[in-house]
C-alpha positions as CSV (number, residue, x, y, z in Angstrom):
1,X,0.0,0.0,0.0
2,X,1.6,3.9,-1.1
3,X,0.9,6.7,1.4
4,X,2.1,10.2,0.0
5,X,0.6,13.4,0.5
6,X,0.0,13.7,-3.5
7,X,-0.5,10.2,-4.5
8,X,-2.4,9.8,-7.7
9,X,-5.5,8.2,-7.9
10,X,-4.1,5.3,-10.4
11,X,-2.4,3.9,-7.3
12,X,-4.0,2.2,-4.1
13,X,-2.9,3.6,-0.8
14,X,-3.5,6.5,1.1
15,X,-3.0,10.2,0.9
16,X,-4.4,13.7,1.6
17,X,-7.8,15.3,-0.1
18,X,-9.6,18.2,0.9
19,X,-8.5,18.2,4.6
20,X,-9.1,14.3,5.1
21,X,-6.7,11.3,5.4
22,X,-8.4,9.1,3.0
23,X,-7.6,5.8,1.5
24,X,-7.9,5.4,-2.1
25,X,-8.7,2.0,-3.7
26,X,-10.1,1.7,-7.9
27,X,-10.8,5.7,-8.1
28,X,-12.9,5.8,-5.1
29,X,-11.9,7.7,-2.2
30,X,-13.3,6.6,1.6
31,X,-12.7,9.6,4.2
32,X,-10.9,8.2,7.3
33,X,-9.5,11.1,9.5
34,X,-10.0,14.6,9.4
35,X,-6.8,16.7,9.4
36,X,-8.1,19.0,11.9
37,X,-8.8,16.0,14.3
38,X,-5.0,16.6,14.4
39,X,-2.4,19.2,15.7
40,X,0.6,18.4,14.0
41,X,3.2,21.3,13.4
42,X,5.0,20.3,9.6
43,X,4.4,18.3,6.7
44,X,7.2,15.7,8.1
45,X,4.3,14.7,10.6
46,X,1.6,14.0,8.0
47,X,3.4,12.1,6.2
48,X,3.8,10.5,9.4
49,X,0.5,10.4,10.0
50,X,-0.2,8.9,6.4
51,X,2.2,6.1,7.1
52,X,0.4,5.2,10.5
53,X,-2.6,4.4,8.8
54,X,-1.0,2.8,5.8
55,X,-0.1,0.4,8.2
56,X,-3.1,-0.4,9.9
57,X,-4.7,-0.5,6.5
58,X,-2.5,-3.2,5.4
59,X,-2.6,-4.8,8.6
60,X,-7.0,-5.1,8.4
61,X,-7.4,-2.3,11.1
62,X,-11.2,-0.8,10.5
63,X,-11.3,2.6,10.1
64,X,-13.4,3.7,12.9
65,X,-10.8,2.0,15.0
66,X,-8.0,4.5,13.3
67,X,-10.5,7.3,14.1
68,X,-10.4,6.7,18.1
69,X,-6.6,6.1,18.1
């Protein structure tokens, strides 16, 4: 699974649109975390962030499990 801050939608993974972590699978885009949920200073942390859920993602964590973390 790719996690980048500008992935394109051809590849699976997850990435930033309009203010949401979202995971992107086929074209379609499923909302996961707002960005304002979280107070992180620099793009170093998103990407962070981004890589986080990746990983729980790949690993079959739900979504609204990621959400409470």
């Amino acid at each position: 699974m790719w996690f980048s801050a500008r992935l394109p939608k051809s590849l699976p993974g997850v990435t930033v649109a309009n203010s949401w972590v979202v995971e992107q699978r086929y074209g379609v885009r499923k909302r996961i975390v707002a960005l304002t949920d979280w107070h992180l200073a620099g793009n170093h942390n998103i990407d962070n962030l981004l890589a986080a859920v990746a990983a729980a993602r790949a690993c079959g964590v739900l979504p609204t499990t990621i959400k409470r973390a």
